[in-house]
C-alpha positions as CSV (number, residue, x, y, z in Angstrom):
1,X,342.9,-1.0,73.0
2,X,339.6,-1.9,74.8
3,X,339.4,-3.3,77.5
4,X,336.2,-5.9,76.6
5,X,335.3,-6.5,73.0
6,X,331.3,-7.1,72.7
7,X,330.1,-9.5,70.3
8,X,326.3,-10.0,68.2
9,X,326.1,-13.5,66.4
10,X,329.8,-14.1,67.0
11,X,330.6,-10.8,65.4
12,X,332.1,-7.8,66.8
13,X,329.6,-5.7,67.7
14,X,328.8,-1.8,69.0
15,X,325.8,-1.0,70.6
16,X,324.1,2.6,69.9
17,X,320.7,4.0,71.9
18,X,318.6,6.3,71.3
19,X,315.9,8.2,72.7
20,X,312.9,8.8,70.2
21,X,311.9,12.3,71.1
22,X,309.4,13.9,68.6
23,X,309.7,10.8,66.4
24,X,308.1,7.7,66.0
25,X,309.9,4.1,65.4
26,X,309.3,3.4,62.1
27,X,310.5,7.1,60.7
28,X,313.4,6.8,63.5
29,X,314.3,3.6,61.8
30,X,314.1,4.5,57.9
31,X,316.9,8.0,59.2
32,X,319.2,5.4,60.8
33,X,319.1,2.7,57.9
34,X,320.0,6.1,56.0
35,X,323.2,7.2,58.0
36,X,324.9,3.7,57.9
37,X,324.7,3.6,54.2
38,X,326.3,6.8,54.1
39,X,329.0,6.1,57.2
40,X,329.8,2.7,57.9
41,X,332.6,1.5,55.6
42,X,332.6,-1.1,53.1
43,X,332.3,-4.6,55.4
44,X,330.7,-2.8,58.3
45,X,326.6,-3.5,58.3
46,X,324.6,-2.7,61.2
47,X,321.9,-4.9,62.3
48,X,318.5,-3.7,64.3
49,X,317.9,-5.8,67.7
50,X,315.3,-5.2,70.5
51,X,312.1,-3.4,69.5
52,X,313.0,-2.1,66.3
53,X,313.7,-5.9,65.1
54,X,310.0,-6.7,66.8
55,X,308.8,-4.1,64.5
56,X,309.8,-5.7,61.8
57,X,309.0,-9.5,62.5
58,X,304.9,-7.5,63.2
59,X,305.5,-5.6,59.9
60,X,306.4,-9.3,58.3
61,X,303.8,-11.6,60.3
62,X,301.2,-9.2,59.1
63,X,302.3,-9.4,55.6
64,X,301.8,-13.2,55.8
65,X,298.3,-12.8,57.5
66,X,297.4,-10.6,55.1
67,X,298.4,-12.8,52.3
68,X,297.1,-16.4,53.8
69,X,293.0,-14.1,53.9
70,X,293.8,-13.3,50.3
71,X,294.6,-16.9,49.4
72,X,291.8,-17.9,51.6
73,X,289.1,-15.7,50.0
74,X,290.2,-16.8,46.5
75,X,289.7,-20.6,48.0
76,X,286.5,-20.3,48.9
77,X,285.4,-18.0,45.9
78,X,287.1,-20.6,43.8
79,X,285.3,-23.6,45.8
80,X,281.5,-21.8,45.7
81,X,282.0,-21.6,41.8
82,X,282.2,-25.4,41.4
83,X,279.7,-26.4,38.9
84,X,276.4,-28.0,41.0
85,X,276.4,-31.5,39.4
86,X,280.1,-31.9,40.5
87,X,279.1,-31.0,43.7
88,X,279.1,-34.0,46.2
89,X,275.4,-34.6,47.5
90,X,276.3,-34.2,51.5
91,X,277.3,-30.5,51.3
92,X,274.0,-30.0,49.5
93,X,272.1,-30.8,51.9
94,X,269.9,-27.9,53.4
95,X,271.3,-26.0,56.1
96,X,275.0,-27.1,55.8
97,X,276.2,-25.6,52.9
98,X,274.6,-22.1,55.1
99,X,276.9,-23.4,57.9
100,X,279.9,-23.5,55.9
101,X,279.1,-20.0,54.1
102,X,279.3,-18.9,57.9
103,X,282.1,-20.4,58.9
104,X,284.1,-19.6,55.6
105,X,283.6,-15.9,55.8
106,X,284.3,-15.9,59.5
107,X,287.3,-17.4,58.7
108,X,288.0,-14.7,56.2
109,X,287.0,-11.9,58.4
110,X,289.5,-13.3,60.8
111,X,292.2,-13.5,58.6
112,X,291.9,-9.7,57.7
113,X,291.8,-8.9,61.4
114,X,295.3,-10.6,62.2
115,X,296.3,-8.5,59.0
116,X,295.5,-5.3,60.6
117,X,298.4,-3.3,61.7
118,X,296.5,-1.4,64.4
119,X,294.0,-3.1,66.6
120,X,290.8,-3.5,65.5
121,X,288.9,0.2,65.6
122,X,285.1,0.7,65.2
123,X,285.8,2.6,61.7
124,X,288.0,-0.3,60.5
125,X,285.4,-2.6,61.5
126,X,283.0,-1.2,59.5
127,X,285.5,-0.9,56.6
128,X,286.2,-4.3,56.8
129,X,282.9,-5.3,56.7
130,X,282.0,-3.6,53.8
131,X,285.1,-5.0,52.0
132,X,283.9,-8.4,52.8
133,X,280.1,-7.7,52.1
134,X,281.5,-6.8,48.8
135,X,283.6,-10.0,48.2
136,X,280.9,-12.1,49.2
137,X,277.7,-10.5,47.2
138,X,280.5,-10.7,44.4
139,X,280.6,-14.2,45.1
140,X,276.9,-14.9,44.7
141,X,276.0,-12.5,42.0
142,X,278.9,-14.8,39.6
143,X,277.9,-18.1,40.8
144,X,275.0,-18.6,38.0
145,X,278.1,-18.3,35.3
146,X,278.6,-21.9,36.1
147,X,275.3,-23.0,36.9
148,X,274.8,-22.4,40.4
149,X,272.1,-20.6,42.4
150,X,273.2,-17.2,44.3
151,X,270.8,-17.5,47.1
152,X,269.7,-14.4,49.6
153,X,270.4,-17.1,52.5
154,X,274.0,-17.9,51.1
155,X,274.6,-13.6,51.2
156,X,272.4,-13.7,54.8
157,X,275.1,-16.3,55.9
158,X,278.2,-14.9,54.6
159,X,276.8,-11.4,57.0
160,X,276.2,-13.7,60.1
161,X,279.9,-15.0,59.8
162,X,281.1,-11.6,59.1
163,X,279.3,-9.6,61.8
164,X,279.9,-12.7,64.5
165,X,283.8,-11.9,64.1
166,X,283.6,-8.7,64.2
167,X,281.9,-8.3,67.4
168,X,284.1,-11.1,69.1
169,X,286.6,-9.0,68.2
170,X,285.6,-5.8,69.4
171,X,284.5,-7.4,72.5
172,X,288.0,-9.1,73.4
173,X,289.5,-5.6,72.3
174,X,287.4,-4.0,75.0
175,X,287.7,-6.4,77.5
176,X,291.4,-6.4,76.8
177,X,291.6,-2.3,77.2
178,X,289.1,-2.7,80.2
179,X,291.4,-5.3,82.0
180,X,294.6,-3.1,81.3
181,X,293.1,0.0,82.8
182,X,291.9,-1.8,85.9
């Protein structure tokens, strides 16, 4: 028999590489989840470790991002429909409620960044902030179905948060690629 007997979680376990020549990970990984359901026998299961299981914990984290900016949008299109007299009177006050219209769809532009699989390129920047301009002149244009005002300033602070992200974000992404090359 062998001479050592490897083990994964306590189980036996046998190691396979491979070399991804003319393939990329995620097709590489869809063939081989193919040939052990045809091979292995019945209480055999094989198990993906090293980058192939950091694939999918990305592929899962950006699931759960992607999913939290949903939730998030719906919260704060759910939270600008509240009916003005059951509004309290401090987040009425001028200038603050354009503050958090900022800082809300930051916060969502954010969110859909960490959802992106790839880093952030020019063209999805500029889809993303369509998307978003979208969400949030939806936002305004329904807000007088329960008696609220849609502002041009609430739409003009809703851009500001946007377009602040983005360009954060573009500018850590080239600083980042500018830092790696150097």
């Amino acid at each position: 028999g062998p001479s050592i007997i490897n083990r994964f979680d306590r189980q036996r376990a046998v190691t396979i590489f491979a070399n991804l020549e003319g393939i990329t990970l995620a097709p590489a990984m869809l063939e081989i989840e193919k040939i052990t359901r045809e091979v292995l026998p019945e209480g055999f299961s094989a198990q993906h470790t090293g980058r192939t299981e950091l694939y999918y914990e990305t592929i899962y984290n950006l699931g759960i991002a992607f999913v939290l900016a949903i939730l998030f949008t719906a919260i704060v299109i759910l939270c600008t429909h509240i009916p003005q007299e059951f509004m309290p009177s401090q987040i009425q006050k001028s200038g603050l409620d354009k503050l958090q219209h900022t800082v809300a769809y930051g916060a969502i532009t954010f969110l859909f960044i960490l959802s992106l699989k790839n880093s952030l390129s020019l063209f999805s920047a500029f889809l993303l902030f369509f998307v978003i301009l979208v969400i949030c002149i939806f936002d305004e244009i329904t807000q007088p179905l329960v008696n609220r005002q849609a502002s041009l300033t609430d739409v003009t602070a809703d851009v500001i948060g946007i377009v602040m992200v983005l360009l954060f974000s573009i500018v850590r992404k080239h600083r980042c690629r500018k830092n790696n090359t150097e």
